[in-house]
N, C-alpha and C positions, 0 to 999 in steps of 0.2 A: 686879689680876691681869694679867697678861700672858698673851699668846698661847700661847707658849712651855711654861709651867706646866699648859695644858688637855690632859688625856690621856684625860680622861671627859667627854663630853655634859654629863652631870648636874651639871659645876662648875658651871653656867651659873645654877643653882636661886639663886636670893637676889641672883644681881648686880643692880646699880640698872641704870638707861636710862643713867649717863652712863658705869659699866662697861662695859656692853657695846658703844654706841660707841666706846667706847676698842680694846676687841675688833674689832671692826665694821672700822674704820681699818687696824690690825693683819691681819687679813686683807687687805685688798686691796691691802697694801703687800706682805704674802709671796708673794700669789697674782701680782700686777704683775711682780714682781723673777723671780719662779721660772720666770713663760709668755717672758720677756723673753731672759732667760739660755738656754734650753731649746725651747722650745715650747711649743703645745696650744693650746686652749679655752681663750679670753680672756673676749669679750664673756658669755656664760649664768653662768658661775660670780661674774662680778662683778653682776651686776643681782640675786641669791638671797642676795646675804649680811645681811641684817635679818632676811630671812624665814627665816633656817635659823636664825638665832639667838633670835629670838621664838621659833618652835616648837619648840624643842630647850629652852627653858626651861619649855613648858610642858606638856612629855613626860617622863616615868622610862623614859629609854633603856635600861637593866636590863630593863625589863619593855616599853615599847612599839614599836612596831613602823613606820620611815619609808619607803617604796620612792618612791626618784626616777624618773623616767622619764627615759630615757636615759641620763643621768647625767652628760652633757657637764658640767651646771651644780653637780653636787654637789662642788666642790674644797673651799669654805667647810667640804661637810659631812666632806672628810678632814682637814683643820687641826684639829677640834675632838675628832676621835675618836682622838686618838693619833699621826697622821702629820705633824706638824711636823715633828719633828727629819730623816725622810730625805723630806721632800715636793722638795728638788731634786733625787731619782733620777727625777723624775715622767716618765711613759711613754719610761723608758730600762729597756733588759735587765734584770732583778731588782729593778727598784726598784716606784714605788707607779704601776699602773695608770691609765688617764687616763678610764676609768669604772669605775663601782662592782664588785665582783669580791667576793664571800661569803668567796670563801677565803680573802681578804686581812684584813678584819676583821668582829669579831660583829658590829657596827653597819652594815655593809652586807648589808642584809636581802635585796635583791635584785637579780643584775648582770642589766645591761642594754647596748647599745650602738644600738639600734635604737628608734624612739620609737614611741610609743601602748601601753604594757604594762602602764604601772605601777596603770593602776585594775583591768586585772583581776585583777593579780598580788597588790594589797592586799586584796581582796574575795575571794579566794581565802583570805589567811591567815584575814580575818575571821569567814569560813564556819566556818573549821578551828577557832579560834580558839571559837565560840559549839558548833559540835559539840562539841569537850570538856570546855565546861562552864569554859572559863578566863575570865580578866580582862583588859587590856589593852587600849591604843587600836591603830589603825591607822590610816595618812594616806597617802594617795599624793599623790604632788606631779607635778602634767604642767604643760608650757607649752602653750599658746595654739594654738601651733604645730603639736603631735604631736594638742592635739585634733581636728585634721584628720582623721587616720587613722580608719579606720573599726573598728577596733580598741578604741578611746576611747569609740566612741560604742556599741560593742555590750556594751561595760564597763559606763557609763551605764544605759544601757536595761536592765540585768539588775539592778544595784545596786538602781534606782528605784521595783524592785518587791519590796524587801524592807526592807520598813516598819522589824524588828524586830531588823535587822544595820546595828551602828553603825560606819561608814567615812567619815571626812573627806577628800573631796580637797580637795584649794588646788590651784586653778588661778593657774599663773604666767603673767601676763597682760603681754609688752610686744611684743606687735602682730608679733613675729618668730619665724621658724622658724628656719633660717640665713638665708634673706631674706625680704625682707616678707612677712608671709603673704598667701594667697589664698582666695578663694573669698565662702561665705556665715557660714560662722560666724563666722571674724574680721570682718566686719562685721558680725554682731547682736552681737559682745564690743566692737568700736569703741562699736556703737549703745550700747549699756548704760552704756559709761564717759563718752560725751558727753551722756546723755540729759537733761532738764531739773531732774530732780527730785535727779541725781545732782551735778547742778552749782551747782545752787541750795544744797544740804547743804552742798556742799562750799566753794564759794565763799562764799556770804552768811549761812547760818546762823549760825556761829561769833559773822561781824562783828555781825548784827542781835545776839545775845543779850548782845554787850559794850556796845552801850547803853541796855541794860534798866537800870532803879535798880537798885543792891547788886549789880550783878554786877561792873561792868568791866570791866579785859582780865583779871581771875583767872577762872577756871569752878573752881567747889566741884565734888565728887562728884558731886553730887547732879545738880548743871546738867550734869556731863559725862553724867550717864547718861539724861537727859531730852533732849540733844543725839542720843544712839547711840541712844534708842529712836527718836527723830522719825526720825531715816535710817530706820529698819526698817522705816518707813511706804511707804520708796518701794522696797520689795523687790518685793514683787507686780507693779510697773510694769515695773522692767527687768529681775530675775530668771526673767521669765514661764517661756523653756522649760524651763530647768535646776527651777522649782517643778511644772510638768505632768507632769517625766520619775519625779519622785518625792522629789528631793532637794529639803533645804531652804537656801535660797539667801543667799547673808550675802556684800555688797562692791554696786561693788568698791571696795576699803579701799585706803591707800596704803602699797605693799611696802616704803618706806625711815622710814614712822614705827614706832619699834620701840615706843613705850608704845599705838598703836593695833592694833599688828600682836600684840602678848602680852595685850590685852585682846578680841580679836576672836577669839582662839583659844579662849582660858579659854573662852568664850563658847561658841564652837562645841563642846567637848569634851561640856560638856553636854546636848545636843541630841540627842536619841534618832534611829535611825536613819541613813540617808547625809545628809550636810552638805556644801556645795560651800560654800570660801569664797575669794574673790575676788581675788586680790591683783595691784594694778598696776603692773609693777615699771620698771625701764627698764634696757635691755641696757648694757653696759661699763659701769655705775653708777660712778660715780667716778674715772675716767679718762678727762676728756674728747675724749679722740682716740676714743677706742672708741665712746664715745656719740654723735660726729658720723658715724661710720663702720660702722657695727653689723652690716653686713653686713663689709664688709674685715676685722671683728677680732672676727668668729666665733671663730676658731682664727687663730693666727699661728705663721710660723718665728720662730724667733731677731732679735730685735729690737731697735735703742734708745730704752729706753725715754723720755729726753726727747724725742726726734724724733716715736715711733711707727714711722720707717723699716725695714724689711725690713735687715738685716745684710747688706753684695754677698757674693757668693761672691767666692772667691778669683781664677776664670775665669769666662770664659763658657759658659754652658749650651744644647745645643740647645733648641730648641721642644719643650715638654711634649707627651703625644701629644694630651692633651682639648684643646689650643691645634691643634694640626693639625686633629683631628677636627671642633672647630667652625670654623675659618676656611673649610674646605673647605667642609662642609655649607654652611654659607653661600653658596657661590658655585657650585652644585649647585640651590640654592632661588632663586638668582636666576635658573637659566634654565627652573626647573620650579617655577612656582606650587601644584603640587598640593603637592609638598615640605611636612611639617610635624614640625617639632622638639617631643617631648614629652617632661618634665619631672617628676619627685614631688619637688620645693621641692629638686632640686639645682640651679639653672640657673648658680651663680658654679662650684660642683664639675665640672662637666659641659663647661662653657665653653659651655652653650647661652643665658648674660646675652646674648651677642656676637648670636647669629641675631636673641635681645629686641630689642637694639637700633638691629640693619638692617632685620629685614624681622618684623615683632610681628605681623602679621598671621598669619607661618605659625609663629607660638611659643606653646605652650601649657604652662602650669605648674598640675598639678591637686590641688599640696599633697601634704603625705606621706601620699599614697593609691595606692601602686603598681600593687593590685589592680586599682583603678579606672583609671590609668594604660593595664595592658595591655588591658581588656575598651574602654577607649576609643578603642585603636587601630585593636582590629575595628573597633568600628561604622567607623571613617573609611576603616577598608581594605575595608569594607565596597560603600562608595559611591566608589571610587576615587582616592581621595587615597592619598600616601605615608608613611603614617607610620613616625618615626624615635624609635622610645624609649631615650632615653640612661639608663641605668639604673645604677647602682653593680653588679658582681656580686653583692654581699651581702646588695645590697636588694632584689633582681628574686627572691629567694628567694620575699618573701614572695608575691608575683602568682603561684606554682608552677600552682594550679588553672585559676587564667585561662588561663596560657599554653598548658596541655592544651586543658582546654572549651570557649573562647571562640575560640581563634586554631588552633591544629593540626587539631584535630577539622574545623574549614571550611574549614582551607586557604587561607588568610587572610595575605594578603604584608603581615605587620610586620615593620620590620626594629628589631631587637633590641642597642642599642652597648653592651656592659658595661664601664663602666669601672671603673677599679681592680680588675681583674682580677689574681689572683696574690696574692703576698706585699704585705701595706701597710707593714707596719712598727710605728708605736707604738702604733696603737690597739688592737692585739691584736687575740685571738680571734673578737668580735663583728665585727670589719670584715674579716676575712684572704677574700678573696674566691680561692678554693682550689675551691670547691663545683662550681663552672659547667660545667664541660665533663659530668661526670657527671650532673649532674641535667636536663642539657639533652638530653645525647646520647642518652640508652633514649629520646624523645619521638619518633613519628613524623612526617611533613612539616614536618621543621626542618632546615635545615644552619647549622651549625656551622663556621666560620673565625676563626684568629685571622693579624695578622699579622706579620712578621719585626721592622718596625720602622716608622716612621711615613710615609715613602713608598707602603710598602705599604699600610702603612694606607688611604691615598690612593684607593688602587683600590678596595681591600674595598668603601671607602666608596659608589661606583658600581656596585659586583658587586651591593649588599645593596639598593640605592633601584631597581637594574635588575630583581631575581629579582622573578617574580610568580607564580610556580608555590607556594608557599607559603611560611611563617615562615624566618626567616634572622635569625642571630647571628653580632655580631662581638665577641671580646673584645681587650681593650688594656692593658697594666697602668698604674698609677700613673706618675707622675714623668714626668726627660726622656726624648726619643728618642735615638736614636744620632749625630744630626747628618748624615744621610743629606742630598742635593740632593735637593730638592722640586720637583714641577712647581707651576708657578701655572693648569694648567688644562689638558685635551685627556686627563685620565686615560683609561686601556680599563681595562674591567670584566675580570676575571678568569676564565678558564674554572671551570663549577662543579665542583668533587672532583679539581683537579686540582694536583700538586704540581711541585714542580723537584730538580733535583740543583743545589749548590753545590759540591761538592768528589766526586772521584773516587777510590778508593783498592780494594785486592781484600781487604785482611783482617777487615775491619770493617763494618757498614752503621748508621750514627748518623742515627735520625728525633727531628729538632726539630719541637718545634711553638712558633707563636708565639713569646712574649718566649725560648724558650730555642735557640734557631734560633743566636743569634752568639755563647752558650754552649759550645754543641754544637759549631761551627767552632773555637772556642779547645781545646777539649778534644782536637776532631782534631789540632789544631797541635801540643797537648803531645803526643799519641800518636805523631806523626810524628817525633819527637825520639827516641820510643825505639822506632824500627822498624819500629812500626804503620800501615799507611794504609786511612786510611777512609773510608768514601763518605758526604757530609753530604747529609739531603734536607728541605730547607722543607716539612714536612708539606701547611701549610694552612689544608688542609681534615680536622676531625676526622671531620668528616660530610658528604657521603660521602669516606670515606676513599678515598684514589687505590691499589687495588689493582693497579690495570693498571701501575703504577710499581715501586710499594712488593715487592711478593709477587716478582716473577722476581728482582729486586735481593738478597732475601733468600733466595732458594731457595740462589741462584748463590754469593754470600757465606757465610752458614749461621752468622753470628753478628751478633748484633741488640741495637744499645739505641736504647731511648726516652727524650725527655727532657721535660719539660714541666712548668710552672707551674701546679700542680694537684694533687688529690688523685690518691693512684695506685688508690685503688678506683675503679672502674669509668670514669675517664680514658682518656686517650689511647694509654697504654701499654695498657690493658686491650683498646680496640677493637683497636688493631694486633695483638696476642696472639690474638685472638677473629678475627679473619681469617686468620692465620697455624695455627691450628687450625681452621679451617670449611674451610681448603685443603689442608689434611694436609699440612701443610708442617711438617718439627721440623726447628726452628733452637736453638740456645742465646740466649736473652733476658733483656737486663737492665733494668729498665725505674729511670730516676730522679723520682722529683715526690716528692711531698706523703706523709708515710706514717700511717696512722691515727693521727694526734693531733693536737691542737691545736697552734696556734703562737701563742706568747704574745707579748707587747709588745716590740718591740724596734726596731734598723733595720733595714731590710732585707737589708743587708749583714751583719749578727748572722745573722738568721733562715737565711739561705741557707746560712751557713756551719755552723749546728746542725744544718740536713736534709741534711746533706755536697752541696749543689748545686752548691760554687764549681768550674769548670772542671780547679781540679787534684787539687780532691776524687774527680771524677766521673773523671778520667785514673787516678787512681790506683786509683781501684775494679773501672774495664775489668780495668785490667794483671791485678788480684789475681784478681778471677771470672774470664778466662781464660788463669789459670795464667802471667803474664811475673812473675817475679823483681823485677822494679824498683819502687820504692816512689815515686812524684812529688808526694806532698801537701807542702805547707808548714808 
């Protein structure tokens, strides 16, 4: 059978071990060919392809039920369930998602883009699943990685205590998140897979029973099953917590032998109650560039694939802004020891490897625990150090409580970097970091800044290590900068809540914020072509918003738009509007961002031009909402 021909999980039932490496192969040459051509998730989806097909042969996907956690790694599991034929649309406009997504097919039981979910979100079906009296397995499948999250382990601890609710996780064990892991439990998962009893099975066992008489190098049934019981001898030894939390513990088994990995399952299905079983897999499994490099070929652009090399652009591109952000920070932490960079397992995404590897003293990486992340910043802001949480937008969601509780409520000078703020592009909805200005902005003693472009950035970055009166956030979007000149040192911090004008005009008053600040200025340009002139102002700051600027500019003018990368409920446009009516000012208002709904997979330059954001979208909408005749879209 070929690859090609599987459109159902279930073909997988009766293939032999040397089928399904033939399978096996087949994947990771479509998977190779399609990240190469394309992009995405490289490394997690090639280290899972044994183990998705062991366990997919040993499930009636009709009736059971697999949630991946995160789902970076599950590509293997869209090749099997029907998405061959258009898996080279992969995380482009309408095509197949680059994680799992319900809507896309029956077989993805549950999307995710964020990791630590998938145990509770299985334990959840399993609940439901025993409430009604049905049948069926459940499996979550996490890596190593996301077991960090305190999410995973509150999964655990609730599982552990229901003796008589049957949930298998497989733990996908290859010592990585996007980079190495940290902390204490990937060292008791290290400890387990090095431990004596695990070594001795696995290394000498085997050999000792080939020179028993009548055995040889054949193992009958019988010796294989007296082989797999003696291992289960040494589960109590290195299984300890995962058997005290309440599950029963099985590995760790090796994730690329597939007649170990379809027998360890059978195995486990039977096992009354939650089952944890062990699998130790290794990242870019079968591409050795990936697998010496596991961190570089997490995710790649566009690539060749006998090189590994990155595809050049056509030009040169400025400095990314997380390349600005960390180079500065750096050299900020060289002249202030207190400076400290903190991390949830982004530090290559973030560009805080770079601080790792000048000054590791003031770098802290606390795994994908954001919660922990920000309640860590107090204590340190606590005792006078500076801490700098570089956060994803998307991710700093889930620390929402901490950043109330722990840091605003005390007043507590963390400074808060969101990167990839805005539109991402292909990972869709789960990454579109859109949320932030909103969810930050109702919070009391936080200000809120983003900036025009990565010069400014520059300063922020001073404004925000400077303020000590309480919490402070900068957001940044994705990708490069504008190519702005940069200083190499002597920035001034920025006045707090205060904005600028860039352009002057009387019929118009255009407020940018952040990334949409040389939007805004093109937009004026186009507006100046048909008669319009308007006045462009660098917001800022969303919080505290600069009224003393903003409010007489718009009495005076009397027509208003907003622009900004972001959701427009309760955003940027929203505060400007909400001050503009606290001063019984009526203007005419248009406000451009984000409008209630999701933005789905695509590039950036798609996304922007489907929420009509492109400059000559937004000219041409002025015109139309105040009544000019002229049409300027393209």
């Amino acid at each position: 059978m070929h690859l090609s021909e599987l459109s159902h999980p279930n073909q997988l039932h009766g293939l032999s071990i040397h089928q399904l490496e033939q399978i096996a192969r087949q994947i990771r040459e479509k998977h190779l060919e399609t990240i190469a051509a394309s992009g995405g998730h490289l490394g997690p989806g090639l280290g899972v392809v044994e183990l998705t097909l062991a366990l997919y042969q040993t499930l009636d996907l009709d009736r059971d039920k697999v949630i991946w956690d995160v789902g970076h790694q599950a590509y293997p599991h869209k090749l099997i369930t029907g998405r061959y034929g258009n898996f080279h649309t992969l995380r482009q406009k309408n095509g197949v998602a680059g994680y799992l997504k319900r809507s896309e097919s029956k077989f993805d039981h549950f999307g995710a883009g964020h990791a630590s979910t998938s145990i509770s979100a299985g334990l959840g079906m399993a609940l439901a699943r025993d409430m009604k009296g049905e049948k069926f397995k459940v499996v979550s499948v996490i890596g190593d990685g996301a077991l960090t999250g305190g999410m995973a382990l509150e999964a655990i601890n609730h599982a552990g205590h229901l003796p008589h609710t049957n949930l298998m996780v497989v733990l996908n064990d290859n010592e990585m998140s996007i980079s190495p892991n940290v902390g204490a439990i990937p060292r008791y998962l290290n400890k387990m897979r090095l431990s004596p009893p695990v070594q001795f099975l696995k290394d000498n066992l085997e050999e000792q029973f080939k020179h028993l008489p009548f055995v040889g190098e054949t193992f009958t049934p019988e010796m294989q099953r007296i082989k797999e019981g003696m291992k289960r001898l040494a589960v109590p030894k290195v299984g300890a917590v995962f058997e005290e939390l309440g599950f029963t513990y099985i590995g760790p088994i090796d994730g690329h032998n597939l007649e170990e990995l379809i027998t360890t399952f059978n195995q486990a299905h039977q096992m009354p109650g939650p089952v944890l079983v062990h699998v130790a897999t290794v990242k870019g499994k079968g591409y050795a560039i990936a697998e010496k490099d596991q961190v570089g070929y997490h995710a790649q652009n566009p690539f060749n694939l006998a090189t590994g090399k990155a595809i050049p652009s056509n030009k040169p591109k400025p400095p990314s802004y997380s390349k600005v952000f960390a180079e500065t920070l750096i050299k900020l932490a060289e002249q202030n020891p207190k400076i400290v960079g903190i991390t949830a397992a982004m530090a290559t995404g973030t560009g805080l490897d770079k601080l790792q590897a000048k000054l590791p003293d003031q770098y802290i990486d606390v795994g994908i625990a954001e919660q922990h992340a920000a309640t860590l910043a107090a204590g340190l802001a606590c005792e006078g150090i500076r801490p700098v949480c570089a956060i994803y937008s998307t991710f700093l969601q889930r620390a929402y409580d901490q950043i109330i509780h722990d840091i605003c409520i005390q007043k507590l000078p963390v400074f808060f970097c969101l990167d990839r703020a805005g539109i991402v592009g292909a990972d869709g909805p789960t990454h579109q970091g859109v949320y932030d200005i909103a969810y930050l902005r109702c919070i009391p003693n936080l200000v809120l800044m983003a900036p025009k472009d990565e010069a400014e950035l520059q300063r922020m970055l001073v404004t925000g290590i400077d303020y000590t009166d309480g919490a402070i956030a900068m957001r940044y979007p994705r990708g490069n900068g504008y190519g702005v000149p940069l200083m190499e040192e002597g920035w001034e911090p920025l006045e707090i809540g205060k904005g600028e004008i860039l352009r002057s005009g009387d019929d118009l008053l255009i407020l940018g914020y952040g990334s949409m600040v040389y939007p805004a200025l093109q937009t004026a340009e186009i507006l100046n072509e048909h008669g319009i002139a308007a006045t462009v102002v660098n917001a800022r700051f969303v919080k505290p918003l600069d009224t003393e600027l903003i409010l007489p500019l718009a009495q005076r003018i009397g027509k208003v738009v907003t622009m900004e990368e972001g959701c427009l409920m309760g955003g940027f446009g929203s505060a400007v509007a909400e001050a503009l009516m606290d001063n019984n000012i009526p203007v005419s208002l248009l406000r451009f961002g984000v409008p209630d709904q999701l933005v789905d997979h695509a590039t950036p330059d798609q996304s922007f031009a489907d929420l009509g954001l492109t400059p000559s979208q937004m000219a041409d909408r002025v015109l139309q909402t105040f009544k000019s005749p002229v049409s300027v879209a393209q």
